[in-house]
LOLUM-264957 format. One record per residue (C-alpha): residue number from 1; residue in one letter; x, y, z. Coordinates in Angstrom, 2 decimals. Last residue first. Example, Ala and Ser with C-alpha at 12.3 -4.5 7.8 and 13.67 -1.06 7.14 Angstrom:
BEGIN
    nr   rest      east     north        up
     2      S     13.67     -1.06      7.14
     1      A     12.30     -4.50      7.80
END
This chain:
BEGIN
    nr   rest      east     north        up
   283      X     -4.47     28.17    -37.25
   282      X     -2.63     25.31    -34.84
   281      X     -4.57     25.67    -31.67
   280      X     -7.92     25.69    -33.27
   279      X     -6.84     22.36    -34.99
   278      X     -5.92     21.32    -31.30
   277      X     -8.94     22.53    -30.18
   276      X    -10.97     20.15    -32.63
   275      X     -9.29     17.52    -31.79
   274      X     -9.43     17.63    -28.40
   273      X    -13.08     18.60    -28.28
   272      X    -13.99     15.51    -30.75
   271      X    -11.89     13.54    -28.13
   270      X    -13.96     14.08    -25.72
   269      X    -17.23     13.54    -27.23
   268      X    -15.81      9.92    -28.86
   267      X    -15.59      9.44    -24.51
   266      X    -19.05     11.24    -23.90
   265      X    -21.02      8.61    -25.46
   264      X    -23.05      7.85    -22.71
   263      X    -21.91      4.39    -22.30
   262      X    -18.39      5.11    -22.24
   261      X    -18.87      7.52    -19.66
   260      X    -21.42      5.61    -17.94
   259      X    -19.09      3.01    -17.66
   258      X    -15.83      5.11    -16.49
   257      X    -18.48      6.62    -13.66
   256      X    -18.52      3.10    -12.19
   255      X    -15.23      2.17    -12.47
   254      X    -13.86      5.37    -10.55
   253      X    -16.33      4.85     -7.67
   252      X    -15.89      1.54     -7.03
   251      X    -11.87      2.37     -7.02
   250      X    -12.75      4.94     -4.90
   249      X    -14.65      2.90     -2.53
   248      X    -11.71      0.46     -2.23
   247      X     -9.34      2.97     -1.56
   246      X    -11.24      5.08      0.92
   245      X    -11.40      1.98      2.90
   244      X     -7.81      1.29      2.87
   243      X     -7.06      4.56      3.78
   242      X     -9.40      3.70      7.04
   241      X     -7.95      0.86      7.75
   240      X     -4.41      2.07      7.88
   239      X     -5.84      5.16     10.29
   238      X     -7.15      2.35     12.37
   237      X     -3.84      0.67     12.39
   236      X     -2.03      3.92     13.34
   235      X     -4.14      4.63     15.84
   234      X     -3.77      1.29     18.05
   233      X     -0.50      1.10     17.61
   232      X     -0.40      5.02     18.99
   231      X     -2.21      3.56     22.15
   230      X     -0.22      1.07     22.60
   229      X      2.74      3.04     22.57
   228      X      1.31      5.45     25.23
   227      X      0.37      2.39     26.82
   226      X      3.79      0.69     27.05
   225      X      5.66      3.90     27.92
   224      X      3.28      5.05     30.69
   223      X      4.28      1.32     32.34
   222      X      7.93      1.78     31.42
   221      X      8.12      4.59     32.85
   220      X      6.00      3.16     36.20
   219      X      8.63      0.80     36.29
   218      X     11.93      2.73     35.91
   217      X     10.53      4.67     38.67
   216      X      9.56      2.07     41.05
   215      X     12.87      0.45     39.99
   214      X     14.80      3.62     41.43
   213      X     12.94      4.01     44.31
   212      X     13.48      0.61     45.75
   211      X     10.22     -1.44     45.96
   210      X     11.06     -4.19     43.25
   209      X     14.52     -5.31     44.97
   208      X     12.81     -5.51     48.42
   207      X      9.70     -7.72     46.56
   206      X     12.39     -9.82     45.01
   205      X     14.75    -10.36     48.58
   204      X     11.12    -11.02     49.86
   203      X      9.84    -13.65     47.51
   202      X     13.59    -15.75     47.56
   201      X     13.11    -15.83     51.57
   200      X      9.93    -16.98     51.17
   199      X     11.27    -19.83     48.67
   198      X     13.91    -20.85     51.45
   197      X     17.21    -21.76     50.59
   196      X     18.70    -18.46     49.94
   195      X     21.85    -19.49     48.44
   194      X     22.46    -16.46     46.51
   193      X     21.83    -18.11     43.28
   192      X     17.95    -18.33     44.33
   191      X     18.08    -14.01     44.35
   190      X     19.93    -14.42     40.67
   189      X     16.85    -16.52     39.07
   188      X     14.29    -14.15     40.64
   187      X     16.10    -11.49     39.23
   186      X     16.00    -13.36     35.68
   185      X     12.56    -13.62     35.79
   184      X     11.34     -9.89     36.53
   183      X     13.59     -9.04     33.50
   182      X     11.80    -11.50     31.57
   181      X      8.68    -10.31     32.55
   180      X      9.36     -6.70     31.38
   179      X     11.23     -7.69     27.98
   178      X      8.75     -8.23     26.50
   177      X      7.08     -5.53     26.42
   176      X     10.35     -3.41     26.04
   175      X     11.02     -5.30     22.67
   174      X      7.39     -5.19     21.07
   173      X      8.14     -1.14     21.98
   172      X      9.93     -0.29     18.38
   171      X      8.52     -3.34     16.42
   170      X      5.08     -2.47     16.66
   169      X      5.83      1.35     15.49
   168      X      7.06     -0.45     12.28
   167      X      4.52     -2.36     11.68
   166      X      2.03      0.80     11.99
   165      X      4.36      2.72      9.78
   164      X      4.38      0.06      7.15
   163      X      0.33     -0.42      7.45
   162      X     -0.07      3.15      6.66
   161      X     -0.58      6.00      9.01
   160      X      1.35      8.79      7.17
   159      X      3.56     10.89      8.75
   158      X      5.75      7.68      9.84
   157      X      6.98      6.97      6.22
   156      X     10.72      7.14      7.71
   155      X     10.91     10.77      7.73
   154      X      9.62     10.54      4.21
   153      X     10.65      7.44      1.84
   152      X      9.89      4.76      4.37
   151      X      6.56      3.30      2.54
   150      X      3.38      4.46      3.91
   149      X      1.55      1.71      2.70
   148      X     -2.06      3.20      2.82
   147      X     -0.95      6.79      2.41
   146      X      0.72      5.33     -1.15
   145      X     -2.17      3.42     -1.85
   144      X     -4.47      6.94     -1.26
   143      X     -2.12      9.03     -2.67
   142      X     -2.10      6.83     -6.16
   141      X     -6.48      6.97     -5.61
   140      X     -6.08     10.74     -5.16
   139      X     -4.15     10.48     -8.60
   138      X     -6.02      8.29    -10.55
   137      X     -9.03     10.65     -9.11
   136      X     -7.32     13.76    -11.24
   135      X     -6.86     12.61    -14.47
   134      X    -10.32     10.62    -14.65
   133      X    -12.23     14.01    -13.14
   132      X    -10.15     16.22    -15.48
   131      X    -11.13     14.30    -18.14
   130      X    -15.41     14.19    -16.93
   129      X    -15.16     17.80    -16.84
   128      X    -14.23     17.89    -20.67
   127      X    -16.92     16.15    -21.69
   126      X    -19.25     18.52    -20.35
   125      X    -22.41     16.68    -19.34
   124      X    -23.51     20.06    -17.43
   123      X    -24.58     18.57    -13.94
   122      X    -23.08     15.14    -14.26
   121      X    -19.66     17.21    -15.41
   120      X    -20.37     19.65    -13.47
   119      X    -20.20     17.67    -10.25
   118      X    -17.42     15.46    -11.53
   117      X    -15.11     18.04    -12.31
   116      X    -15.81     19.52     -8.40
   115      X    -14.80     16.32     -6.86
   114      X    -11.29     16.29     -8.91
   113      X     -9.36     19.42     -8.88
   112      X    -11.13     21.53     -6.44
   111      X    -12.60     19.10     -3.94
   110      X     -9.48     17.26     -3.69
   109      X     -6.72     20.41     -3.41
   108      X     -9.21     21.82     -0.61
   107      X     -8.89     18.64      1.12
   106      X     -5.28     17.49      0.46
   105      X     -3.79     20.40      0.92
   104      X     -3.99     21.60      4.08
   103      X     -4.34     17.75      5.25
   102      X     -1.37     16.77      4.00
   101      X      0.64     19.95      5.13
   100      X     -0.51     18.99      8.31
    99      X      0.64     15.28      8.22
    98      X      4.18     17.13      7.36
    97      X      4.29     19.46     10.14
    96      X      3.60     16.29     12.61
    95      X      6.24     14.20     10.64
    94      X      8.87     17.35     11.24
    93      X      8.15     17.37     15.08
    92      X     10.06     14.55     16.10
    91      X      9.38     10.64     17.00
    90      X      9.31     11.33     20.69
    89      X      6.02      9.77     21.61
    88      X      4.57     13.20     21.78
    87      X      4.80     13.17     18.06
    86      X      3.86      9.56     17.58
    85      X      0.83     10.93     19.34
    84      X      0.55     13.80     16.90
    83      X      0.59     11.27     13.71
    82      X     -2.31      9.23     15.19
    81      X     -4.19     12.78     15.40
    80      X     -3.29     14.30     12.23
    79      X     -3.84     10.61     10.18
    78      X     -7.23     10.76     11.80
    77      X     -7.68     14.07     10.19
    76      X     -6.27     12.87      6.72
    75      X     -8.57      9.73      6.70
    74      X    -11.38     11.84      7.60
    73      X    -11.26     14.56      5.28
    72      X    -10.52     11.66      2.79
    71      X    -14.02     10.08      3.80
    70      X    -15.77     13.08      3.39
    69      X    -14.48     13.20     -0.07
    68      X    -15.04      9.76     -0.70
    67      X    -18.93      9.90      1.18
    66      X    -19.25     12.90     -1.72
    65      X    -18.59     10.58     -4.53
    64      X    -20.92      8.49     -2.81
    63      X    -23.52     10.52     -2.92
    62      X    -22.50     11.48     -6.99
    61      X    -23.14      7.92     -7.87
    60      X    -26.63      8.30     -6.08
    59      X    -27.29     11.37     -7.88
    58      X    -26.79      9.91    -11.02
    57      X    -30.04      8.14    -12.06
    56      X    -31.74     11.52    -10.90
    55      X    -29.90     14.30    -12.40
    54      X    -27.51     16.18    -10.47
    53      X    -28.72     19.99    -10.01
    52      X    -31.86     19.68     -7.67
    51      X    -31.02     16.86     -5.61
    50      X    -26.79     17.03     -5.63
    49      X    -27.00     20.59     -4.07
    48      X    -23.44     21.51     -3.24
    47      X    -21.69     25.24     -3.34
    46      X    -19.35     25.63     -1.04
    45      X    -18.36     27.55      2.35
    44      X    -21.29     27.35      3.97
    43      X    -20.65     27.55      7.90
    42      X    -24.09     26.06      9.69
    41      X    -24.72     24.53      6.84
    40      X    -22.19     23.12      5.33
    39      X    -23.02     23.52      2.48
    38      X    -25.00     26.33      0.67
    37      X    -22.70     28.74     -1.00
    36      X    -24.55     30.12     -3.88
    35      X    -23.62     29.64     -7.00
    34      X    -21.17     31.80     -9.14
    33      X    -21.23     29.92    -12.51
    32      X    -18.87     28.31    -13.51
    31      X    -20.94     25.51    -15.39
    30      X    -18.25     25.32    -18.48
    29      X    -16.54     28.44    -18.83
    28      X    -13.98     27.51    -16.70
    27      X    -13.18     24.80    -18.28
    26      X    -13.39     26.28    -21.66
    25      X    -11.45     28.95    -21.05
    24      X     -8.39     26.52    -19.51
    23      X     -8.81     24.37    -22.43
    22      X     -8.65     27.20    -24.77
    21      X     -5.17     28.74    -23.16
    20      X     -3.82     25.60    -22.79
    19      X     -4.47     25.04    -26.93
    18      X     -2.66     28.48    -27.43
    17      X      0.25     27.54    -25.11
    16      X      0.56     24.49    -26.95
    15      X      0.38     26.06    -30.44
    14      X      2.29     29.36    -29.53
    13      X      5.11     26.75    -28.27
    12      X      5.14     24.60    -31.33
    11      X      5.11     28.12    -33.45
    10      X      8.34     29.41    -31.70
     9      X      9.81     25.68    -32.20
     8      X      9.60     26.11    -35.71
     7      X     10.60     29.60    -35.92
     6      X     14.05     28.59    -33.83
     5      X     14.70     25.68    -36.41
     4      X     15.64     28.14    -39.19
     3      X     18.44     29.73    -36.92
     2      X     19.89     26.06    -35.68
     1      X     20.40     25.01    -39.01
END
């Protein structure tokens, strides 16, 4: 039995690596052509020229395709900088590394697998484009919720600036705020146990206690301590709005080119293409 199932599964494998083979041709094949790097300008490193390729009643679709790619580029730079304040905060070097690696290959990986589908796919009206758009985006928007939540599954989800990590940066120094005054409070309390009967007295014993060099110090740490971790509240919510944001537009954006797919026809396209590479596949 298991000899005269081993030509079987040879042929299953031929298939499927035959039918990867095709749809890997056929991507590239589709609208690869080597354009000219235009954008940016003053560096070009792509090619991008939405008002001559993209026709009309899709070029504003494909603008704000573009404003989602831009905007990832920003969430994932802001996420850098919030990300290397924790890092001087004292929250370790491995979440800084990791918000790096984000960025390295988020952008590149975005433009490639899913902005660049949806440019030939408006530009050539390949089918095929549009499914490796669909694929793709679903996944960028999954990164995108996940950035946004930042749930403590890596390094305690502080390399991303979601609304868990923000929360959770609160908690760390909402203690040591607090705790300032009350610390104040309960010397004054302990100078008017001493008997001192006069409230001037009480004022001076605090000020004398306050002055010594090793409160000054303690102070002023706790002082640079407070608005460092203000500060890297303060960039971690931002960077939470901002993958928020990006969410909401892509989710726009995803709906929208869903309808004219289905309204141009292109979904019975698609699967006309899978079918018909499969049966390819097969003889």
């Amino acid at each position: 039995m298991l000899f005269s199932l081993q030509p079987c599964t040879l042929s299953i494998f031929s298939s499927a690596f035959t039918l990867l083979e095709y749809l890997i041709t056929f991507y590239f094949a589709t609208g690869n052509s080597l354009d000219e790097k235009n954008w940016p300008p003053f560096f070009p490193i792509i090619h991008h020229d939405i008002a001559n390729e993209i026709p009309i009643h899709l070029q504003r679709l494909q603008y704000v395709a573009f404003t989602s790619l831009l905007g990832l580029v920003s969430c994932l730079t802001w996420n850098i900088l919030a990300v290397t304040a924790a890092w001087i905060k004292g929250e370790g070097v491995k979440i800084w590394f990791l918000s790096i690696i984000y960025f390295i290959a988020g952008v590149p990986g975005a433009y490639v697998l899913w902005y660049r589908p949806l440019y030939r796919a408006f530009r050539t009206k390949s089918a095929l484009n549009y499914g490796w758009f669909f694929m793709f985006y679903m996944l960028h928007i999954g990164f995108c919720i996940l950035a946004a939540v930042a749930p403590p599954i890596v390094f305690k989800g502080k390399s991303l600036t979601g609304i868990l990590s923000a929360i959770d940066v609160l908690n760390d120094h909402a203690v040591i705020g607090a705790s300032i005054p009350i610390l104040k409070y309960f010397i004054f309390l302990h100078a008017v146990q001493l008997n001192i009967c006069h409230m001037n007295h009480a004022t001076t014993v605090l000020k004398q206690m306050l002055q010594s060099p090793t409160i000054k110090i303690s102070s002023f740490q706790l002082i640079d301590n407070l608005s460092l971790s203000t500060w890297l509240q303060i960039l971690y919510f931002i960077g939470f709005g901002l993958f928020c944001l990006e969410i909401l537009i892509s989710i726009w954006i995803i709906q929208q080119v869903y309808m004219y797919f289905r309204g141009s026809g292109k979904a019975a396209e698609m699967r006309h293409e899978a079918a018909r590479g499969a049966v390819r596949a097969a003889f």
